[in-house]
C-alpha positions, 0 to 999 in steps of 0.5 A: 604530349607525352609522345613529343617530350620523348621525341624532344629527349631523343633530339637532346641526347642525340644532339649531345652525343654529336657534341662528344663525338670525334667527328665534332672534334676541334680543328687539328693542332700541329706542332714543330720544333719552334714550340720546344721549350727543352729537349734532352737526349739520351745516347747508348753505345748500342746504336738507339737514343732516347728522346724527351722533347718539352713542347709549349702547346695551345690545345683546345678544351675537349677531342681534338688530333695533336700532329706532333712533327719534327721527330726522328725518323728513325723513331720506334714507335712503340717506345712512345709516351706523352704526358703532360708536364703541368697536370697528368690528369689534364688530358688523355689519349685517345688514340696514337698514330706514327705517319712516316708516308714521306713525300719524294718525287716516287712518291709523288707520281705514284699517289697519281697515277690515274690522275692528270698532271702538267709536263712542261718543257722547253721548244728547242726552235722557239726557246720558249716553254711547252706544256701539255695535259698528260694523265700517269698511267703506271709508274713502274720502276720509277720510270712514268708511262703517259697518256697524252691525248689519244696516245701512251708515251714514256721517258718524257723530258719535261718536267712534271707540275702537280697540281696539290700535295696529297692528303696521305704524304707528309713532308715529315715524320709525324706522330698524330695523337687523338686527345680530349684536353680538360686544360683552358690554359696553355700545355706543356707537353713531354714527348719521350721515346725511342730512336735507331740511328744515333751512337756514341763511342769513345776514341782515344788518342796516347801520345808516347814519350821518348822511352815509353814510359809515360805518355799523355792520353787524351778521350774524345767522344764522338757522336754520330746522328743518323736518327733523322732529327735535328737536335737544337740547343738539346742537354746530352748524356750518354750511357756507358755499358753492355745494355741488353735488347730484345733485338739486335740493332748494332751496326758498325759506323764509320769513326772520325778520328780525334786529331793528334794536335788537339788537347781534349777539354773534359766536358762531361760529368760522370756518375754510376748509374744503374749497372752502367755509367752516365756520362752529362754535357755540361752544357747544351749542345746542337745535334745535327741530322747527319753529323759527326761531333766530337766532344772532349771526355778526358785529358790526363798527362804523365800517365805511367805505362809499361811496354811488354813484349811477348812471345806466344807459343802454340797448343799443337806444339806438344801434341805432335813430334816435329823435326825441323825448327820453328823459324820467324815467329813474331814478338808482340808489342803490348803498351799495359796502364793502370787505370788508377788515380795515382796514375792520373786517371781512375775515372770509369772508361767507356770502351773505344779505340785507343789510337797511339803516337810518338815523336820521330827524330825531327819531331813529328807525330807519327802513327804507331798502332791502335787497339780498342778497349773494352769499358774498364773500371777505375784501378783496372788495367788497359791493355793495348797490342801494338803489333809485332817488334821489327828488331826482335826475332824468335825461334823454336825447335823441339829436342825431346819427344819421348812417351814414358808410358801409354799416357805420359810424354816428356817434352822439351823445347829450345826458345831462340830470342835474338835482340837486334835493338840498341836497348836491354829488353825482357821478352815474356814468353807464354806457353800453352802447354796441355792436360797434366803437366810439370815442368821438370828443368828450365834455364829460366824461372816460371810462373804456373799463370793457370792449369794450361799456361806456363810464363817466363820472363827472359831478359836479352841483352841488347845485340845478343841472344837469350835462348830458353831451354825447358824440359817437361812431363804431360799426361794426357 
């Protein structure tokens, strides 16, 4: 009696051991976007998004495979987290898979090879179609070699009818968690992870005025999803800042430019955040796979600027004796904002392309240079290279050279500024000069920049010539 009570334990607990194993799980559960309740997504300027997608799912009580499709293709997949929104403790994971075997017409043959398929094609006399029993032996380079009765063939021109799809390619990328559900009601589950392949930039467009002192300056932000996902109806923020990675995933994108006669809407709601700023939508937007959006981040009118010309000269210029003058060099052209809210500005400003324009005479827009900026803080300033002045010539030649002892040289330098405009200007010239040094005269006053970099300021009248002359002592 004893001995069939034991045999009838072992029966029982080896029956209760089925009913918890995996292989007695529920019937899979897939789930697509059509079961989204919210998705929100995150964008840094560094080419990677974070996705949260809040699904309403109906799951079975106890261990069964939750097939999560509809995610990014690009997704990390180690940057994945799922919780449940009603009750963290209402299930567990048990085991977590990314599947990305996608199916394409490669694909396809490849999985079967060895296998038997029908060709199908059109009788050239009868116009009617043909079709044979063919088994794939080989798929090299995508070009499939036949077996076709008792013969080999290649380069078939029929078309190719499978019989099913195989159970190891998926339309999709799909995450596939294993789960025990304690839940008897319907979850809400909160997918988060990661994603390449989405990025932001911000690109502005400064419309000048007539005399360059003032212009309006219009932010766009320009979204561009190459993520492999869809995002419908989704909340979007974006995250402004030099953020650091473990691994270096940025790449260039092509930029679509904001058009010129189109005034941004601000759409965006800006905040501190950590080190960075985070930049809201203020409404729910649809992200496309593979689109391009522009979406209005600033618009500020009479914003006060400063034109700065600048003429650089060059370190070698006081190592070395030179006996033929400098000719043609070029002036920059520098447009200089504050970013202040006296300005019209004095909000953070995440880093872009800064496209500028102005009226011509028949009152067109035209394209007058670009530059890009870096993220800049309210009540810092904007600098923006125009390119080179066309009606402003500058020259140089050196009329001292002379060493005073082993270690001392006296230098001096005569800078020809030649304005050919119909206006007063004021060229900054920069001068690197090198080691120990004192300027020892000049035709001009100076400002010591730093330990290296002497500035002067010389006003040129319009049609005329202003020239430079500085003496000075260095020590190397």
């Amino acid at each position: 009696m004893k001995k069939i009570y034991a045999i009838l334990l072992v029966i029982g607990l080896f029956t209760l051991f089925l009913s918890n194993d995996v292989s007695g799980a529920a019937e899979a559960v897939a789930t697509t976007a059509d079961d989204q309740a919210a998705v929100e997504v995150t964008i840094y300027n560094s080419n990677v998004g974070l996705v949260k997608d809040l699904r309403n799912i109906r799951l079975a009580k106890g261990i069964q495979e939750l097939r999560f499709m509809n995610v990014a293709a690009q997704i990390i997949p180690t940057s994945v987290n799922i919780r449940s929104a009603i009750s963290p403790d209402s299930f567990s994971v048990l085991e977590q898979n990314y599947e990305y075997d996608l199916l394409s017409p490669r694909k396809l043959i490849d999985k079967y090879v060895g296998k038997a398929v029908k060709l199908v094609s059109k009788n050239p006399y009868t116009d009617k179609e043909d079709t044979v029993t063919a088994t794939i032996l080989s798929n090299n380079e995508g070009i499939p070699v036949y077996r076709i009765g008792n013969e080999i063939t290649f380069g078939h021109p029929g078309r190719i009818i499978f019989p099913e799809i195989p159970d190891n390619l998926i339309s999709k990328p799909t995450l596939v968690w294993l789960l025990n559900n304690r839940a008897t009601s319907q979850q809400k589950i909160e997918t988060l992870y990661l994603t390449n392949g989405i990025n932001w930039r911000a690109d502005y467009v400064l419309t000048l005025d007539r005399k360059d002192a003032a212009g309006d300056l219009n932010g766009w932000v320009t979204v561009d999803n190459k993520s492999g996902a869809s995002y419908k109806n989704a909340k979007l923020k974006l995250v402004a800042g030099d953020i650091h990675r473990a691994r270096d995933d940025l790449k260039r994108e092509k930029v679509m430019a904001a058009a010129v006669s189109q005034r941004a809407e601000p759409e965006f709601r800006e905040a501190a955040f950590f080190e960075y700023h985070i930049y809201t939508l203020e409404r729910n937007t649809t992200i496309k796979e593979n689109q391009t959006k522009q979406i209005g981040l600033l618009s500020a009118s009479n914003v006060a600027l400063k034109k700065e010309f600048l003429y650089r000269g060059a370190a070698h210029y006081y190592r070395n004796r030179y006996g033929d003058a400098i000719t043609h060099d070029k002036v920059g052209v520098f447009l200089e904002i504050q970013n202040k809210k006296e300005n019209n500005l004095g909000m953070p400003l995440p880093k872009g392309i800064v496209r500028v324009y102005k009226e011509d005479h028949d009152n067109s827009l035209q394209f007058v240079g670009e530059d890009s900026m870096d993220h800049t803080p309210k009540d810092e300033k904007i600098r923006i290279k125009m390119g080179n002045a066309f009606d402003i010539a500058a020259s140089r030649k050196q009329t001292v050279w002379e060493k005073i002892s082993k270690d001392t040289y006296e230098i001096a330098f005569e800078i020809s500024l030649r304005n050919h405009k119909t206006e007063d200007v004021t060229i900054k010239v920069i001068e690197p000069l090198s080691w120990d040094w004192k300027i020892l005269e000049s035709s001009h006053r100076y400002t010591k920049v730093d330990a290296h970099t002497a500035s002067f300021d010389v006003p040129v009248k319009k049609d005329s010539e202003a020239k430079l002359i500085y003496r000075a002592r260095l020590r190397f």
